[in-house]
N, C-alpha and C positions, 0 to 999 in steps of 0.2 A: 318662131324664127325672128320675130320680130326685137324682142328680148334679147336673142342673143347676137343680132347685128347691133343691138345699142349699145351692150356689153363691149362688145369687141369694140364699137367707136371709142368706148371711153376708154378701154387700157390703150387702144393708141394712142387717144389724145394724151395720157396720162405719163407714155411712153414718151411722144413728143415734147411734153414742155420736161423731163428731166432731163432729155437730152440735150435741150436746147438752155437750161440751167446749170448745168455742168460745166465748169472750166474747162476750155480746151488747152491743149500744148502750148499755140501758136499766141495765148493772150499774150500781152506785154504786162510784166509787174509795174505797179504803179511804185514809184522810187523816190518818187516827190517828199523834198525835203525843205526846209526852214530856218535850218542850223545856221548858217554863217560859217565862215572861218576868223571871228574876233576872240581874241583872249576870254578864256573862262577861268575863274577862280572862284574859291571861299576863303579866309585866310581870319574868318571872323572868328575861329571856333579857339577852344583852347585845345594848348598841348597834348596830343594823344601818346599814350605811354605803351599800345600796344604797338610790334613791330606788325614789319609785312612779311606776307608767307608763302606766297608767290603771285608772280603776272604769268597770265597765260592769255591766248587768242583765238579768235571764233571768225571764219569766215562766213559770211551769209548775201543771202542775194541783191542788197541794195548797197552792202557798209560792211566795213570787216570792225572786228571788234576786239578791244582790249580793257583785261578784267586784273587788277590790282587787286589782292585777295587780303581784307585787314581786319582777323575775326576783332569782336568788340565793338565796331564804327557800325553806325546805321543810321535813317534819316535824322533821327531823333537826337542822336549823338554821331554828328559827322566827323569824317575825315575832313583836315583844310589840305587844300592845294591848289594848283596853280598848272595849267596846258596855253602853251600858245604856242604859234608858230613862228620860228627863228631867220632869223638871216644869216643865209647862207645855209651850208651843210654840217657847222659845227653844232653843240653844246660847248659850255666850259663850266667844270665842274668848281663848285662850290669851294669855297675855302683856296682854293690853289688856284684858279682860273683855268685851268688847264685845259687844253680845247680837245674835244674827243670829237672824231670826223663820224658821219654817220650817214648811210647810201639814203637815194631818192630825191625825187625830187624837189621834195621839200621834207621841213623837218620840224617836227611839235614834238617841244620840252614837256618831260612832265616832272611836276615835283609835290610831292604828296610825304605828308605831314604824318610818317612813321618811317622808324629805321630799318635796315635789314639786319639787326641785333640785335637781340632781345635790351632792352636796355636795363632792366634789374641785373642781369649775370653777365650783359658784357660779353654772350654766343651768338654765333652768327645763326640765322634763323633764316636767310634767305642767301644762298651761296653764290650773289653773283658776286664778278667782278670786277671794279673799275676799268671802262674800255671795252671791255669784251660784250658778243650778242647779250640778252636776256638769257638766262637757261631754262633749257626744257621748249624755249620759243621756237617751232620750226615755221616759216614764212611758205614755203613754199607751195602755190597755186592759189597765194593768195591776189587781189586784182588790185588792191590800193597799198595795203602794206608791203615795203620793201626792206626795212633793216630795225634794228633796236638794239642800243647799248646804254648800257649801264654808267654813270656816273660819278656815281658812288651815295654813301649816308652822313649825311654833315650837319651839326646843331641840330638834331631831331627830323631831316627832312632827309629821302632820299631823291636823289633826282636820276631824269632816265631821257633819253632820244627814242621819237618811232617814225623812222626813215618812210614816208608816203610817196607816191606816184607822182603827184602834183600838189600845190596848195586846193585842200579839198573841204569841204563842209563839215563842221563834226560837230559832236553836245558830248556834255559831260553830267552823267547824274549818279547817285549814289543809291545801292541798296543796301542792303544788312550786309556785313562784312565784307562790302568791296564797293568800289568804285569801275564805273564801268565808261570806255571812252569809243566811243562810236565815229568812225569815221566812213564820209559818203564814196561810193565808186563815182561818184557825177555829181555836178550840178545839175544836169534834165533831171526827169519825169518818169525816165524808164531804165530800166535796169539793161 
């Protein structure tokens, strides 16, 4: 008897501490970020010859996220570019100045050092179009992104608008074939 009252103490206590180790629902994510909202760029690198192939967007629990897809680039052999955030709600696209309007409450340029055309044959390789959303970019239920247009590809660089919530936190870093740009739901702590 005695064995198996001990027995039984220790699957409970054993019971108890994984329950009491387990995440509950009600935790709060910790969100806490670093980033800043200052200009980030690389602009040290050289010329990259390959084109882009597409941006797409990932929402996630602290930051939504946008991935510039540029097989070839990796830390090793970076993409240059250039994010910051604009004054006002334009961009103005390269070569022409042209001012392309873009929702939200604020608005971070980006321009990244490949075209949307193949540059040996002179095909288009990534079909947006000057002024219109991103294609394939659908926003919706996302919490900090609110719009993205296209700028156009000018002297080896495309440039692009991504319409945010408010002027928010974000970093910028590079893996194998893309560049990836992170932006925060908040400045706090918790999601």
């Amino acid at each position: 008897m005695r064995r198996l009252t001990t027995a039984l103490a220790a699957v409970m206590l054993a019971a108890g501490v994984a329950a009491t180790a387990a995440p509950t629902a009600s935790a709060a994510t910790d969100c806490s970020v670093v980033w800043g909202s200052l200009a980030r760029q690389d602009q040290t690198v050289p010329y990259q010859m390959q084109p882009l192939t597409n941006i797409r967007t990932g929402a996630h629990e602290c930051f939504d996220r946008l991935v510039v897809d540029v097989p070839g680039t990796s830390p090793e052999n970076p993409l240059s570019y250039r994010v910051h955030y604009t004054i006002g709600n334009n961009i103005y696209q390269a070569g022409s100045g042209t001012p392309i309007p873009v929702g939200g409450g604020a608005v971070l340029e980006v321009t990244v050092g490949a075209t949307s055309y193949d540059p040996t044959t002179w095909e288009r390789v990534y079909p947006a179009r000057s002024g219109d959303p991103l294609p394939g970019v659908d926003l919706t239920g996302y919490r900090t992104f609110v719009d993205t247009r296209f700028a156009g590809s000018f002297e080896g660089e495309s440039q692009f608008g991504l319409g945010v919530r408010a002027r928010l936190p974000f970093q910028v870093f590079q893996l194998d074939g893309r560049l990836v740009i992170d932006v925060a739901h908040s400045w706090g702590t918790a999601a």
